[in-house]
FIDREN-698850 format. One record per residue (C-alpha): residue number from 1; residue in one letter; chain; x, y, z. Coordinates in nm, 2 decimals, m for minus. Layout:
residues N
- seq / type / mol / px / py / pz
- NUM / a / A / X / Y / Z;
...
This chain:
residues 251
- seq / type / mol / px / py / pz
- 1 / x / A / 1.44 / m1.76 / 2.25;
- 2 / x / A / 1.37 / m1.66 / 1.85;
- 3 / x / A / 1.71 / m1.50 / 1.82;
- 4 / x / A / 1.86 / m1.83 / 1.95;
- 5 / x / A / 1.67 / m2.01 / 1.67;
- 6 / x / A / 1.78 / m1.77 / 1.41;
- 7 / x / A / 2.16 / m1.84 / 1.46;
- 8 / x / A / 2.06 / m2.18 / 1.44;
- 9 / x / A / 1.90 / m2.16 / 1.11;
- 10 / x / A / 2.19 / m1.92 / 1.02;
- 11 / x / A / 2.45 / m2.24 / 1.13;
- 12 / x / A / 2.22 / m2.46 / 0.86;
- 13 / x / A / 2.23 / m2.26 / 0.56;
- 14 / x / A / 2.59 / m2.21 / 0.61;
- 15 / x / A / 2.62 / m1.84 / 0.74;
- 16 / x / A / 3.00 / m1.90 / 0.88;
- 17 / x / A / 3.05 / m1.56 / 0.98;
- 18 / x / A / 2.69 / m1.40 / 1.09;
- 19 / x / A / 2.57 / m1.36 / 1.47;
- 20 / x / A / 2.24 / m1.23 / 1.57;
- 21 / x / A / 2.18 / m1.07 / 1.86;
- 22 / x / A / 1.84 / m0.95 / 1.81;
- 23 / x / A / 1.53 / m0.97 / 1.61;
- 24 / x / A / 1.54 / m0.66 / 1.43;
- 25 / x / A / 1.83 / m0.54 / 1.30;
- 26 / x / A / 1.96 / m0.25 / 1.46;
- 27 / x / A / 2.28 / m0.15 / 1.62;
- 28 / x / A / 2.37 / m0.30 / 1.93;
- 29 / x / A / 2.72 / m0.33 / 2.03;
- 30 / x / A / 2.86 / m0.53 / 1.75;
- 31 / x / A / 2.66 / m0.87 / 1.88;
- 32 / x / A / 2.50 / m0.86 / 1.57;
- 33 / x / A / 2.70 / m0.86 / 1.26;
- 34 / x / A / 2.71 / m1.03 / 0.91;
- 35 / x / A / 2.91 / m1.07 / 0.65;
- 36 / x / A / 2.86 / m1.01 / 0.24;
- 37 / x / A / 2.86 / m1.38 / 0.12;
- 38 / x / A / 2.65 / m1.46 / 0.42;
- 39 / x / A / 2.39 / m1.24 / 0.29;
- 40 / x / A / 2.39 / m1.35 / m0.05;
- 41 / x / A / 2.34 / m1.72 / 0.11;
- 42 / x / A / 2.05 / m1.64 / 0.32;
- 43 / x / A / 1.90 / m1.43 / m0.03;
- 44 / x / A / 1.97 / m1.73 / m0.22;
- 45 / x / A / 1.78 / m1.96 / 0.06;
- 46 / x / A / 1.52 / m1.73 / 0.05;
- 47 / x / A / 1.41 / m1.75 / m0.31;
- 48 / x / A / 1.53 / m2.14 / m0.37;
- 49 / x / A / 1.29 / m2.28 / m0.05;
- 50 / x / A / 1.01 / m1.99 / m0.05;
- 51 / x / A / 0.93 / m1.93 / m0.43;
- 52 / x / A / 0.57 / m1.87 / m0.39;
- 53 / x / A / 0.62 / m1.65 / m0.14;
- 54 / x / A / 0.91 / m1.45 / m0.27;
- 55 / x / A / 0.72 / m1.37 / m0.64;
- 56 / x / A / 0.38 / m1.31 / m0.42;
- 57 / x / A / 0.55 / m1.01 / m0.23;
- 58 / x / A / 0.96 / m0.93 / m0.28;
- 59 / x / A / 0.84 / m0.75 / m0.62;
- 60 / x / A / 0.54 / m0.57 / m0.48;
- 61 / x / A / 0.59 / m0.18 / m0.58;
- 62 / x / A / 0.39 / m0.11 / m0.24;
- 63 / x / A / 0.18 / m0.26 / 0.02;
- 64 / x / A / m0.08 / m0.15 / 0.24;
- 65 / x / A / m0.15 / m0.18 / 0.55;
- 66 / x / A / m0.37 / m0.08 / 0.85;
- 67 / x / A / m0.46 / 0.28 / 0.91;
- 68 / x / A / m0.37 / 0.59 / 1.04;
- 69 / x / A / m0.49 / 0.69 / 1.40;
- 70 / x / A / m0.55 / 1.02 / 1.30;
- 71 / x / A / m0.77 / 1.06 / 1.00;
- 72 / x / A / m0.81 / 0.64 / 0.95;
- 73 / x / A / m0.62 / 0.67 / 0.58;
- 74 / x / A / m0.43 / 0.35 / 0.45;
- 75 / x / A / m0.10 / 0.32 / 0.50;
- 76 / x / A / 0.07 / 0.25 / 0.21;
- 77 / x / A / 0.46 / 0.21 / 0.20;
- 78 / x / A / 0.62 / 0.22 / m0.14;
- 79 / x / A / 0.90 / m0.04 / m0.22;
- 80 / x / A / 1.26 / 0.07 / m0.18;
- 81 / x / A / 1.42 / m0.19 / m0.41;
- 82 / x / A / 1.64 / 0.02 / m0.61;
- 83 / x / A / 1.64 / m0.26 / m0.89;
- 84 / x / A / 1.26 / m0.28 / m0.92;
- 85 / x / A / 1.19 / m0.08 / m1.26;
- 86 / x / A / 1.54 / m0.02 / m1.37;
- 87 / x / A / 1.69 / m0.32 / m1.43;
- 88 / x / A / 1.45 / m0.62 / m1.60;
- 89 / x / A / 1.40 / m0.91 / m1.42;
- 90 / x / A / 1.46 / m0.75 / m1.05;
- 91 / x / A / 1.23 / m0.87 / m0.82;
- 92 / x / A / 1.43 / m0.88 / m0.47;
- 93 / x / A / 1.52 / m0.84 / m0.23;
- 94 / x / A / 1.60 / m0.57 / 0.10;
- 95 / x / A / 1.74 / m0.25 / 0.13;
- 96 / x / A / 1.90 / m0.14 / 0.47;
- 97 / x / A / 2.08 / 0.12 / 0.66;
- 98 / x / A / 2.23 / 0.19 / 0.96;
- 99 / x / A / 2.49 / 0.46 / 1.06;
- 100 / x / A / 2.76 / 0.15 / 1.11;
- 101 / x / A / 2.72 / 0.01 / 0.77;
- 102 / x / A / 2.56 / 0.31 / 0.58;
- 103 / x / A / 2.31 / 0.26 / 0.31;
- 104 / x / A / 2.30 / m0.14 / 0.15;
- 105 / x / A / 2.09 / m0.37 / m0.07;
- 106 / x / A / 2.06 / m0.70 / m0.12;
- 107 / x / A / 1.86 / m0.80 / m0.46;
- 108 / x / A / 1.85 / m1.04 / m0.73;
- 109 / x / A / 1.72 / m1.03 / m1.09;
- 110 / x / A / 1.68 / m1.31 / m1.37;
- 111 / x / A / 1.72 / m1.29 / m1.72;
- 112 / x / A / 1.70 / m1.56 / m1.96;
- 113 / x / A / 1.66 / m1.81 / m1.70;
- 114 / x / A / 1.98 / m1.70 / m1.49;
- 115 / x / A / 1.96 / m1.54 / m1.18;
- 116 / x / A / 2.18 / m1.32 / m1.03;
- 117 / x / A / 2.27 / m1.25 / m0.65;
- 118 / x / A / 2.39 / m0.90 / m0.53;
- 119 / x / A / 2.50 / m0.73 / m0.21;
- 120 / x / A / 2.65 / m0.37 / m0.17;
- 121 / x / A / 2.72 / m0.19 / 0.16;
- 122 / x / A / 2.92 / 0.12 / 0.30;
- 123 / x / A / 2.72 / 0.37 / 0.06;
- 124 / x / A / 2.71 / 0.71 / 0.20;
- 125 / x / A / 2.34 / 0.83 / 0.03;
- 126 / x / A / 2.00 / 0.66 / m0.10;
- 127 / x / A / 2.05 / 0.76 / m0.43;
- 128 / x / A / 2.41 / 0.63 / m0.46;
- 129 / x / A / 2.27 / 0.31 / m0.34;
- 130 / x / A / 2.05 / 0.32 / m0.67;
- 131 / x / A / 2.33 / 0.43 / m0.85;
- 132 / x / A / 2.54 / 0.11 / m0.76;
- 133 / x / A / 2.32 / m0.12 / m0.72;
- 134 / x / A / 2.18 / m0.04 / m1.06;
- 135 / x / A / 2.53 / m0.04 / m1.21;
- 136 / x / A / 2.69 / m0.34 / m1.00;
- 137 / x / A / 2.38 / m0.59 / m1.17;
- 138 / x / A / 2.37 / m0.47 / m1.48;
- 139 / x / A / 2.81 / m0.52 / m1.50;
- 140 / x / A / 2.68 / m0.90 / m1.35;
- 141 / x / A / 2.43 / m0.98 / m1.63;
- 142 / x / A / 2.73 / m0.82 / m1.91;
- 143 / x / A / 3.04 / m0.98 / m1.73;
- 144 / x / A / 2.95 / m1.31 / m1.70;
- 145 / x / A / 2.83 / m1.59 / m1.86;
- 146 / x / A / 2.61 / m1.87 / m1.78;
- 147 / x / A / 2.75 / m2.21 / m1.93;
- 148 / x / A / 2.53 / m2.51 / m1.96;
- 149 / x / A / 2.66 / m2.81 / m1.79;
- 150 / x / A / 2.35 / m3.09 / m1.83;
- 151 / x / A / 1.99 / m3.08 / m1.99;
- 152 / x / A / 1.65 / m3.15 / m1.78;
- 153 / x / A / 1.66 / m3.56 / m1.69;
- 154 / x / A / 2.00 / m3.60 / m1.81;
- 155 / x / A / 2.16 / m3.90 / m1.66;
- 156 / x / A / 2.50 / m3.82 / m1.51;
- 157 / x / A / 2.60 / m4.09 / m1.29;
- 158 / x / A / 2.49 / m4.36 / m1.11;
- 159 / x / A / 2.46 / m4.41 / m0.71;
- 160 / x / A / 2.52 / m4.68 / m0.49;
- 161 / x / A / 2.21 / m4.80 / m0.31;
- 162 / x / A / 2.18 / m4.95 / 0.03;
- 163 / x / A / 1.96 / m5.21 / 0.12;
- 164 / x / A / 1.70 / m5.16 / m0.18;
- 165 / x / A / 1.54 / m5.39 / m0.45;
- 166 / x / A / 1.86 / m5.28 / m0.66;
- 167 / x / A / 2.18 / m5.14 / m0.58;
- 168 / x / A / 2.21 / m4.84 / m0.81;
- 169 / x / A / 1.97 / m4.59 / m0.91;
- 170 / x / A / 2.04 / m4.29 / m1.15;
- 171 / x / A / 2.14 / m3.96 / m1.12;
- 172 / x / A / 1.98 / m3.71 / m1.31;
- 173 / x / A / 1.93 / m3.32 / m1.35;
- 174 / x / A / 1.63 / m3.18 / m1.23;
- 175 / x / A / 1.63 / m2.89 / m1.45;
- 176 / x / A / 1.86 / m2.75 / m1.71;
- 177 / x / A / 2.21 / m2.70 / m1.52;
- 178 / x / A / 2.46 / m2.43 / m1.57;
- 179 / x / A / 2.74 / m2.25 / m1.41;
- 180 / x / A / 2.86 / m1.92 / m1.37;
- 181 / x / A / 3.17 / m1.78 / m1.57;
- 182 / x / A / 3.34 / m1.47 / m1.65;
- 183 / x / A / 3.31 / m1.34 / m2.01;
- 184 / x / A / 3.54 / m1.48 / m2.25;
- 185 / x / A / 3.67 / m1.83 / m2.36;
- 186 / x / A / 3.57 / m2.10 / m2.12;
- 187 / x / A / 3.82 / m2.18 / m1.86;
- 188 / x / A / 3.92 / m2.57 / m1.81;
- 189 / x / A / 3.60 / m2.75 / m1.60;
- 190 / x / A / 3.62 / m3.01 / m1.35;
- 191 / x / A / 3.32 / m3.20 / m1.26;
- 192 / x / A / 3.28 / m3.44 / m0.98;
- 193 / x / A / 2.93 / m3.62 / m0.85;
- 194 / x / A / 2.96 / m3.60 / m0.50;
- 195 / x / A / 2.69 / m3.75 / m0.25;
- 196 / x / A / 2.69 / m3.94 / 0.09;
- 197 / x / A / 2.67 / m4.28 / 0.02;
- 198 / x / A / 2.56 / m4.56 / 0.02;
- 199 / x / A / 2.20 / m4.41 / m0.01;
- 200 / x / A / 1.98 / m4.59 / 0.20;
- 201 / x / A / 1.64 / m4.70 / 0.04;
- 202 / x / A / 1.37 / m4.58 / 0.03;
- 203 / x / A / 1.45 / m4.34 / m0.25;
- 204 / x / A / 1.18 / m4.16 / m0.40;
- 205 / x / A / 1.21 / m4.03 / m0.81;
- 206 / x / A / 1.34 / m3.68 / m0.80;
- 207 / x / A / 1.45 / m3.69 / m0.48;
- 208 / x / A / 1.80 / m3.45 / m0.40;
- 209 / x / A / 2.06 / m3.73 / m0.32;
- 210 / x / A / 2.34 / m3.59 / m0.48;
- 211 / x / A / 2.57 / m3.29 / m0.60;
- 212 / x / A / 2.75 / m3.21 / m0.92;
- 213 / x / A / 3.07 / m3.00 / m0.80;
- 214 / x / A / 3.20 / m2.79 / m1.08;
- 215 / x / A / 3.54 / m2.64 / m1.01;
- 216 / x / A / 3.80 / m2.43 / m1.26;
- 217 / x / A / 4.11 / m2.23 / m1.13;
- 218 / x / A / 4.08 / m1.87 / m0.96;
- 219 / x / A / 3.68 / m1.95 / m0.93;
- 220 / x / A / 3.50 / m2.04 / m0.66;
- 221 / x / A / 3.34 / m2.39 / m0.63;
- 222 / x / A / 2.97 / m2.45 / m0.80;
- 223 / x / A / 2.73 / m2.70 / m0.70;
- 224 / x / A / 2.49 / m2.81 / m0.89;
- 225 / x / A / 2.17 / m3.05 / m0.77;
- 226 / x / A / 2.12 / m3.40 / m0.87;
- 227 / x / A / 1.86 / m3.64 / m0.78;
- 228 / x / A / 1.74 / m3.99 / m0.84;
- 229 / x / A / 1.57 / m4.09 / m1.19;
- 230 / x / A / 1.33 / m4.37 / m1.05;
- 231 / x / A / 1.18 / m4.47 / m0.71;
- 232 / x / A / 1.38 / m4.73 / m0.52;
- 233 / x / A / 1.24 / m4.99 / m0.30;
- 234 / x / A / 1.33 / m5.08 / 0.01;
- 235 / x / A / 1.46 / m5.51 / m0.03;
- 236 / x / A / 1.24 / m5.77 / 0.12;
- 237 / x / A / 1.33 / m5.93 / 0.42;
- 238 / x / A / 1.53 / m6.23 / 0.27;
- 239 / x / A / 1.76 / m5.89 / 0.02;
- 240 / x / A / 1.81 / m5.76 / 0.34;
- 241 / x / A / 1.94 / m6.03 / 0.53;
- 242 / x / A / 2.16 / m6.13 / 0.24;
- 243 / x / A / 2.33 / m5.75 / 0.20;
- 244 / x / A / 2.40 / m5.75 / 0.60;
- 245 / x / A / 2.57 / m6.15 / 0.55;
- 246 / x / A / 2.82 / m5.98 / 0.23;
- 247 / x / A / 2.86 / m5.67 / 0.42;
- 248 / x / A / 2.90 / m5.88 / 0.74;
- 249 / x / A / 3.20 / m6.06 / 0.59;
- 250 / x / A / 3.30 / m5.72 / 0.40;
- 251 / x / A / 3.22 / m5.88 / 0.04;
């Protein structure tokens, strides 16, 4: 059934605390519910693995479609983002309401090459959802701070390799990297390359193969991708059987 597949895609992009229990949305006895965070998640999927899609139609003012029974006129539906025109760079996502959760929006908006992710619920009227959503991202955008971490093909670290033509390969940004902070002097980084290794070969250049995890007390945890500089081959018969003898004997 599609509603079991959407829990299931839910479970892979991480939505711990989201259940759907139907395709649309509306009340029906609590079997559907979702969190906040989850929502930011599946908003932040949305625009990171559809990007052609998400500038071709989330920013749209309006859309039409079909007709009218009646007299055969267009239908044309106007946008509800409460972002789009009032604060720059808005371009997502979905409004929503229901008499459980009351008026909500979900949007996003880049400036300057940093994007921002916002959710409100619980508001009591359409135009106080304007109101706060217009307020809450603009306070986002003036409260924090986006802190570069690495440059575009920076090398970071190095990986271990499994069974290729060599045993390391490079670790490298894919774009410029930066993290999130509040306003203010920079609080004390930690950064840690994380990734599940060995990394068997194959391994194609700029291929996702590793994480940087950027932590600092009272903030939440910021990862940040990493993939390989150069194309690793997979060893020839003879590399092969020599990597199995030394892992073999645990050398």
């Amino acid at each position: 059934a599609f509603v079991a597949q959407m829990n299931a895609t839910a479970k892979r992009l991480g939505l711990t605390n989201s259940r759907f229990g139907n395709t649309n949305g509306w009340p029906d006895g609590g079997q559907t519910y979702v969190t906040a965070r989850d929502l930011a998640a599946l908003a932040t999927a949305t625009i990171k693995d559809y990007p052609a899609f998400y500038k071709r139609f989330y920013s749209r003012p309006d859309f039409t479609w079909g007709k009218t029974l009646g007299t055969g006129q267009a239908i044309t539906q106007a946008n509800r983002d409460p972002l789009l025109g009032r604060v720059a760079g808005a371009d997502g996502l979905k409004t929503g309401h229901t008499e459980e959760a009351g008026y909500g929006f979900t949007g996003s908006a880049e400036q300057g090459g940093r994007r921002l992710v916002m959710v409100v619920a619980g508001l009591t009227s359409f135009n106080q959802r304007i109101e706060e959503s217009v307020r809450f991202m603009e306070w986002g955008f003036r409260a924090w701070k986006a802190k570069p971490i690495a440059r575009k093909g920076a090398k970071i670290e190095t990986a271990e390799v499994q069974l290729g033509a060599t045993n390391r390969v490079g670790l490298v940004a894919p774009r410029d990297l930066a993290v999130t902070l509040p306003g203010g002097p920079t609080p004390e980084l930690t950064l840690k390359v994380v990734y599940n290794g060995p990394i068997k070969a194959p391994i194609k250049a700029g291929q996702h193969i590793a994480d940087l995890v950027v932590t600092s007390p009272g903030l939440p945890q910021q990862s940040l991708p990493l993939v390989a500089q150069s194309d690793v081959a997979e060893a020839g018969f003879f590399g092969r059987a020599w990597a199995g003898f030394w892992s073999l004997f645990g050398m």
